[in-house]
MMTF fields as JSON, N, C-alpha, C and O atoms, coordinates in Angstrom:
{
  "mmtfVersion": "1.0.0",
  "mmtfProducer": "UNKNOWN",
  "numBonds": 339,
  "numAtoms": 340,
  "numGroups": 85,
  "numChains": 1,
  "numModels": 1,
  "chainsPerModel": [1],
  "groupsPerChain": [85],
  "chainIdList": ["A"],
  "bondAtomList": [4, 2, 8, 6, 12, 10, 16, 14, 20, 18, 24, 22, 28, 26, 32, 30, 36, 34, 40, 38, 44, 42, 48, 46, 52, 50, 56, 54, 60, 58, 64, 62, 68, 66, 72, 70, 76, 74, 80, 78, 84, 82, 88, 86, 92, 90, 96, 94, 100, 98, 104, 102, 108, 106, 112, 110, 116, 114, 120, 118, 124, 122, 128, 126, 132, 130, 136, 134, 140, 138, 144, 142, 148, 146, 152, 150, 156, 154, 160, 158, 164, 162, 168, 166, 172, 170, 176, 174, 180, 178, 184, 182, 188, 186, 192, 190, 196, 194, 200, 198, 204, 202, 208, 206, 212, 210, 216, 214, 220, 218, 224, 222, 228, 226, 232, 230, 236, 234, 240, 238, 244, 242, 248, 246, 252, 250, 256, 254, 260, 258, 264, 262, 268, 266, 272, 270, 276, 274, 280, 278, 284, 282, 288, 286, 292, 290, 296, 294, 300, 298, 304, 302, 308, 306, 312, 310, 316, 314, 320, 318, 324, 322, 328, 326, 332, 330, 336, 334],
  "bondOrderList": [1, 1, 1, 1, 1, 1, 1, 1, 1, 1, 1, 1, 1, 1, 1, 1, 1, 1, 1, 1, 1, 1, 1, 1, 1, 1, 1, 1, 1, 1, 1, 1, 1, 1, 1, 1, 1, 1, 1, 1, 1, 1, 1, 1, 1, 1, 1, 1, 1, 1, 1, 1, 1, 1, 1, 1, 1, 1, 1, 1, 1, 1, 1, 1, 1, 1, 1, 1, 1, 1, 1, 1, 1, 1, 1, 1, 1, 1, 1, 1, 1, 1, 1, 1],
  "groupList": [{"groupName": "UNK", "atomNameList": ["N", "CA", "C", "O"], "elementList": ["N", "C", "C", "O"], "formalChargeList": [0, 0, 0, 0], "bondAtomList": [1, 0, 2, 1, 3, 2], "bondOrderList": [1, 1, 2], "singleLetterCode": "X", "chemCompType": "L-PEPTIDE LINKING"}],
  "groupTypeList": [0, 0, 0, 0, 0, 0, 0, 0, 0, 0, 0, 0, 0, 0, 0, 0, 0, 0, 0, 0, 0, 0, 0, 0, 0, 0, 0, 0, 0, 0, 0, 0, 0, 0, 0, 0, 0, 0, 0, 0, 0, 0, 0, 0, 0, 0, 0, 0, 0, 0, 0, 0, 0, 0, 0, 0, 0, 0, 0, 0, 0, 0, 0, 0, 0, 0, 0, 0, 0, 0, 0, 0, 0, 0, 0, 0, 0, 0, 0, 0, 0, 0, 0, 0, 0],
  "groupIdList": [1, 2, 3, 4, 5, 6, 7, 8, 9, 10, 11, 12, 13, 14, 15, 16, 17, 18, 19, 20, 21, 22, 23, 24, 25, 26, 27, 28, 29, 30, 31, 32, 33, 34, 35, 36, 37, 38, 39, 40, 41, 42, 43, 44, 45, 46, 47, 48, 49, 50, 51, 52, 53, 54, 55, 56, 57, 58, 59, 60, 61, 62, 63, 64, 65, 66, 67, 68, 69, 70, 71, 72, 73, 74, 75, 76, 77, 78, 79, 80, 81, 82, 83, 84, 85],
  "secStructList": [7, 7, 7, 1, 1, 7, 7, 7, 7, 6, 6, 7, 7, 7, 1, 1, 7, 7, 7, 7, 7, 2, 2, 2, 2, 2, 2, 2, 2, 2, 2, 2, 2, 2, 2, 2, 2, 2, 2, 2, 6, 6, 6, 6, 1, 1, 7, 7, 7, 2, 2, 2, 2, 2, 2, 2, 2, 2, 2, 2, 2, 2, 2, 2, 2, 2, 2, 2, 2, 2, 2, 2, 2, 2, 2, 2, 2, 2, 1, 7, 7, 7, 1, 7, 7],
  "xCoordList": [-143.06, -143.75, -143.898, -143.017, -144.959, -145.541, -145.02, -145.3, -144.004, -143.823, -144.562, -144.279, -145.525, -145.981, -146.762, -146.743, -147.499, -148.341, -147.581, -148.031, -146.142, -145.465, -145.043, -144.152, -145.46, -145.114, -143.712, -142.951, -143.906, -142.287, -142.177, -143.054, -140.966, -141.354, -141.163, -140.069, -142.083, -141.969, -140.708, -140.125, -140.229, -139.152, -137.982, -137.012, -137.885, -136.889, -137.176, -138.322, -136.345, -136.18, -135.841, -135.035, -136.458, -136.202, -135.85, -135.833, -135.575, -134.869, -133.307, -132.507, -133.128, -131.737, -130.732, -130.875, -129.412, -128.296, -127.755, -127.669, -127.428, -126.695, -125.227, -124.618, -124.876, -123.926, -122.571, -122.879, -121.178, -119.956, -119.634, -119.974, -119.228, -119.06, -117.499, -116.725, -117.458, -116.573, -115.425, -114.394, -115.335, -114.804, -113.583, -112.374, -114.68, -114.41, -113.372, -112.157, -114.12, -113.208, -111.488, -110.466, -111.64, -110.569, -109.3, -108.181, -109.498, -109.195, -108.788, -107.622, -109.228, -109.303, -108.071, -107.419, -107.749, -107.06, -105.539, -104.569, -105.766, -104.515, -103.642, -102.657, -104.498, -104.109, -103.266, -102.053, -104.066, -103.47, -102.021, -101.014, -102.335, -100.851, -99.925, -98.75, -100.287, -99.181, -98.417, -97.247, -99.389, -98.854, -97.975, -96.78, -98.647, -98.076, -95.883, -94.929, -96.317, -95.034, -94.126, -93.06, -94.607, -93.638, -93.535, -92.876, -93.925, -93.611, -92.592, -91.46, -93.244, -91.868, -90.772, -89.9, -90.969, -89.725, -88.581, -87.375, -89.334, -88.635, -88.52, -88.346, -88.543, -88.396, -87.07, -86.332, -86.888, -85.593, -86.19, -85.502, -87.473, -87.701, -87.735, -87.555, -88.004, -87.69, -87.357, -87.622, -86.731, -86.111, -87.098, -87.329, -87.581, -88.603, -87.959, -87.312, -88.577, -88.571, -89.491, -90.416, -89.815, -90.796, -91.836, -93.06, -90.964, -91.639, -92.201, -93.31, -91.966, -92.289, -93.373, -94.452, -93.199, -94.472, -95.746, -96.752, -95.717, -96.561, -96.958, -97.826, -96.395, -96.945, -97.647, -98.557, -97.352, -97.78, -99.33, -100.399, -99.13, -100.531, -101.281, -102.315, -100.918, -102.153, -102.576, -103.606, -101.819, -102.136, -103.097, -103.938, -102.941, -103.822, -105.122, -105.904, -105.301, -106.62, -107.016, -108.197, -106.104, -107.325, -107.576, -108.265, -107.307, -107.582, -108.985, -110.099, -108.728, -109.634, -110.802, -111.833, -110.85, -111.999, -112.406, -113.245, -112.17, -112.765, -113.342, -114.228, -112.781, -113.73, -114.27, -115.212, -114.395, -115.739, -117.066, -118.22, -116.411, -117.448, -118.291, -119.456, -117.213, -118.296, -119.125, -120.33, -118.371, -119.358, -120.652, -121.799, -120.182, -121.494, -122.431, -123.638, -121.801, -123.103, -123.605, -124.82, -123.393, -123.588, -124.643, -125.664, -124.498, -125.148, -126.558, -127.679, -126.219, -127.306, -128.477, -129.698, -127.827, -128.487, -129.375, -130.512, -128.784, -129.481, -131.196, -132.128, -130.836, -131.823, -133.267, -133.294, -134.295, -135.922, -135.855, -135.494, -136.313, -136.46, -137.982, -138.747, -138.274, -139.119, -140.293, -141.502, -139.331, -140.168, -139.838, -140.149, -139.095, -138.808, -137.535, -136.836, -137.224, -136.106, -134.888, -133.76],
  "yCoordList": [179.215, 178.713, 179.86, 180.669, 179.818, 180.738, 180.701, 179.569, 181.307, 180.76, 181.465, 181.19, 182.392, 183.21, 182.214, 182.314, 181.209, 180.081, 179.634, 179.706, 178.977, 178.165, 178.562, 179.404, 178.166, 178.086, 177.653, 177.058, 178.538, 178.031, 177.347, 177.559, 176.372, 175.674, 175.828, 176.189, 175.588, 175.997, 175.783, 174.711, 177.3, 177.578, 177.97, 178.231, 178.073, 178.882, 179.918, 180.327, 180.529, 182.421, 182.522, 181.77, 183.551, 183.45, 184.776, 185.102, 185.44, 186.958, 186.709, 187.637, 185.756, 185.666, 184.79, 184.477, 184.463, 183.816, 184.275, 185.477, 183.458, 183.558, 184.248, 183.94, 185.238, 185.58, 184.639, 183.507, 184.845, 184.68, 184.202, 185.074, 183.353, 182.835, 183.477, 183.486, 184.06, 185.024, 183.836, 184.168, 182.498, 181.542, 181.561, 181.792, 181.147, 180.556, 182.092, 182.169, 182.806, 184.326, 184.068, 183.925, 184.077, 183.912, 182.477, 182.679, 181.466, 180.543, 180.91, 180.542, 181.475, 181.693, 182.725, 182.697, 183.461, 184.437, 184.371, 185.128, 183.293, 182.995, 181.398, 180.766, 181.277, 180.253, 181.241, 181.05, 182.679, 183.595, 183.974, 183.964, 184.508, 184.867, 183.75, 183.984, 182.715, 181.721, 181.299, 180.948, 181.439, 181.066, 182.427, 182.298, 183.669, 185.136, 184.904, 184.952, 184.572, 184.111, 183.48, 183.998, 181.762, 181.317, 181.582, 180.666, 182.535, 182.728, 183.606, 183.537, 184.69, 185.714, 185.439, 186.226, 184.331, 183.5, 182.771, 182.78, 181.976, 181.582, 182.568, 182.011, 183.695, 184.893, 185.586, 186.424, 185.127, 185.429, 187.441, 188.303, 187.662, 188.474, 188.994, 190.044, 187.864, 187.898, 186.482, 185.562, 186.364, 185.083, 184.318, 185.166, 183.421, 183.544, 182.207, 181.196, 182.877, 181.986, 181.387, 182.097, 179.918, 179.537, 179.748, 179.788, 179.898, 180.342, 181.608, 181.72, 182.474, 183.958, 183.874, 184.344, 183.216, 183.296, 182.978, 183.628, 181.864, 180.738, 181.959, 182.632, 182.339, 183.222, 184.338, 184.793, 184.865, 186.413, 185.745, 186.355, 184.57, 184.11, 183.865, 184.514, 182.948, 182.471, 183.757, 183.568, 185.347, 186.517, 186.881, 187.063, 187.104, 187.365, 186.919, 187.731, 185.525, 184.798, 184.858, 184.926, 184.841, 185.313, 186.184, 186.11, 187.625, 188.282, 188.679, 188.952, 188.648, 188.484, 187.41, 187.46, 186.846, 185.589, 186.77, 187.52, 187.089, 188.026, 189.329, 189.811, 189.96, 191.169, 191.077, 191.795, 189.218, 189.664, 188.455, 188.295, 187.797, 187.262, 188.656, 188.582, 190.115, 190.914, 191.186, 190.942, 191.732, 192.218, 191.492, 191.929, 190.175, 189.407, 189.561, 189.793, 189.425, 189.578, 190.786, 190.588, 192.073, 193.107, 193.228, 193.856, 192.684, 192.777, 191.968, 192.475, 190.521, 190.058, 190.717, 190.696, 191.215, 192.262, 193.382, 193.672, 193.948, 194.983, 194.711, 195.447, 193.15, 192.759, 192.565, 192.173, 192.915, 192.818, 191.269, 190.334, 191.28, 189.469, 189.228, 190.133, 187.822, 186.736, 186.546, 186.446, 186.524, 186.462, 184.875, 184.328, 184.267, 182.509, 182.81, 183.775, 181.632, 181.309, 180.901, 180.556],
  "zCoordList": [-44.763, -43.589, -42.597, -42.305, -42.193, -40.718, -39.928, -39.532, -38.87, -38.04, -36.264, -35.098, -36.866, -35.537, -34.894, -33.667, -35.389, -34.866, -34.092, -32.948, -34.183, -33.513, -31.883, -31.774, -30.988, -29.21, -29.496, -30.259, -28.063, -27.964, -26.643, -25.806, -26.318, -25.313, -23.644, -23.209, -22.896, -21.922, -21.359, -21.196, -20.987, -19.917, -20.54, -19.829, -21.953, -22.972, -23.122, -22.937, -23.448, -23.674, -24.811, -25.359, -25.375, -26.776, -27.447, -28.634, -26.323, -26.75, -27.636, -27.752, -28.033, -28.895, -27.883, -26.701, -29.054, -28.577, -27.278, -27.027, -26.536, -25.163, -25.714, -26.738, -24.738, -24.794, -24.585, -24.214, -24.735, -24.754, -23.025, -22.225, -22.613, -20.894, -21.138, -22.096, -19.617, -19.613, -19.457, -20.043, -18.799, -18.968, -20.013, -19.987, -21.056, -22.631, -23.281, -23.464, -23.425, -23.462, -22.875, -23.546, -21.639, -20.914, -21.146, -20.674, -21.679, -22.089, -23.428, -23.569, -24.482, -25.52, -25.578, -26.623, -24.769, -24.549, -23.784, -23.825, -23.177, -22.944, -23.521, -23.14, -24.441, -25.896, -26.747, -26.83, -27.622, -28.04, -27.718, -28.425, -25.686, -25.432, -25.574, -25.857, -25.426, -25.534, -26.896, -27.054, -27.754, -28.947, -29.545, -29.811, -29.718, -29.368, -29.361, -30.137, -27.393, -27.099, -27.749, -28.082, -28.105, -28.626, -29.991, -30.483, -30.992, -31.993, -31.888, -32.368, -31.013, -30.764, -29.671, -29.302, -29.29, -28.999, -30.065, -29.818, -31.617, -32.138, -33.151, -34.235, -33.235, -34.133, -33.201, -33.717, -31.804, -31.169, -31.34, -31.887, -30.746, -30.504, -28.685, -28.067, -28.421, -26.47, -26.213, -26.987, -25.024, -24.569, -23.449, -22.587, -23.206, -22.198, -21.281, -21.555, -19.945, -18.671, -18.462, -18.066, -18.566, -18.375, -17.348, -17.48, -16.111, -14.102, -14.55, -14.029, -15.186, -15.571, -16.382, -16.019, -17.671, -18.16, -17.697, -17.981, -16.901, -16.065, -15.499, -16.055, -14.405, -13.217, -13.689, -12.996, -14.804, -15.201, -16.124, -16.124, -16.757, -17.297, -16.231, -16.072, -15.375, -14.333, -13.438, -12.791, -13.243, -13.114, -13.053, -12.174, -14.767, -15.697, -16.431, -16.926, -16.467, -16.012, -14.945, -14.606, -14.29, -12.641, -12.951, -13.969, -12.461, -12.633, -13.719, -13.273, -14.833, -16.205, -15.554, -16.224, -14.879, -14.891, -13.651, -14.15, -12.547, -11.623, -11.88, -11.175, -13.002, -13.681, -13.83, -13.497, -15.107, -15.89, -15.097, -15.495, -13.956, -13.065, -12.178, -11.789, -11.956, -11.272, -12.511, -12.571, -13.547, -14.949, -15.133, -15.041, -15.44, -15.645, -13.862, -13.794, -12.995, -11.766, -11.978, -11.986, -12.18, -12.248, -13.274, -12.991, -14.45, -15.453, -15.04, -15.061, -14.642, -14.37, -13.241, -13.394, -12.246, -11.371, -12.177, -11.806, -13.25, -13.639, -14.636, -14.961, -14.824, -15.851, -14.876, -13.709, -15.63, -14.696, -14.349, -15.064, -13.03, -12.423, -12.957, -13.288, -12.977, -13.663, -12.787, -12.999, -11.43, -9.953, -9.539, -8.481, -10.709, -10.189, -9.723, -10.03, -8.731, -7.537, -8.746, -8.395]
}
């Protein structure tokens, strides 16, 4: 099948898949550290404080969610505007 005939519909972009939400990244990442932890917790590789871990994750997602919120503004800044609001 042809598909150069086919329109595409008004108000989609069709330069490819949307990138990764720096969100979802960040969530994803501190699932990892957590599980990380308690393995090498029950491997009696470190002993953990719960107040400690808490504080140094919620840190660290902040943090991580504020980089990549300038990254992504930054990025979006650099891309040519449409001229729509």
């Amino acid at each position: 099948m042809d598909s150069s005939n086919i329109s595409t519909t008004a108000g989609q972009d069709t330069a490819g898949p949307a990138p990764a939400r720096v969100g979802t990244v960040v969530w994803g990442l501190i699932v990892l550290a957590l599980a990380a932890l308690i393995i090498m917790a029950q491997l009696g590789i470190v002993t953990l404080n719960g107040t400690y871990v808490l504080i140094g994750l919620m840190i660290g997602a902040g943090a991580a969610l504020v980089v990549g919120g300038l990254v992504s503004a930054r990025k979006r800044d650099n891309e040519t505007t449409t001229g729509k609001s």
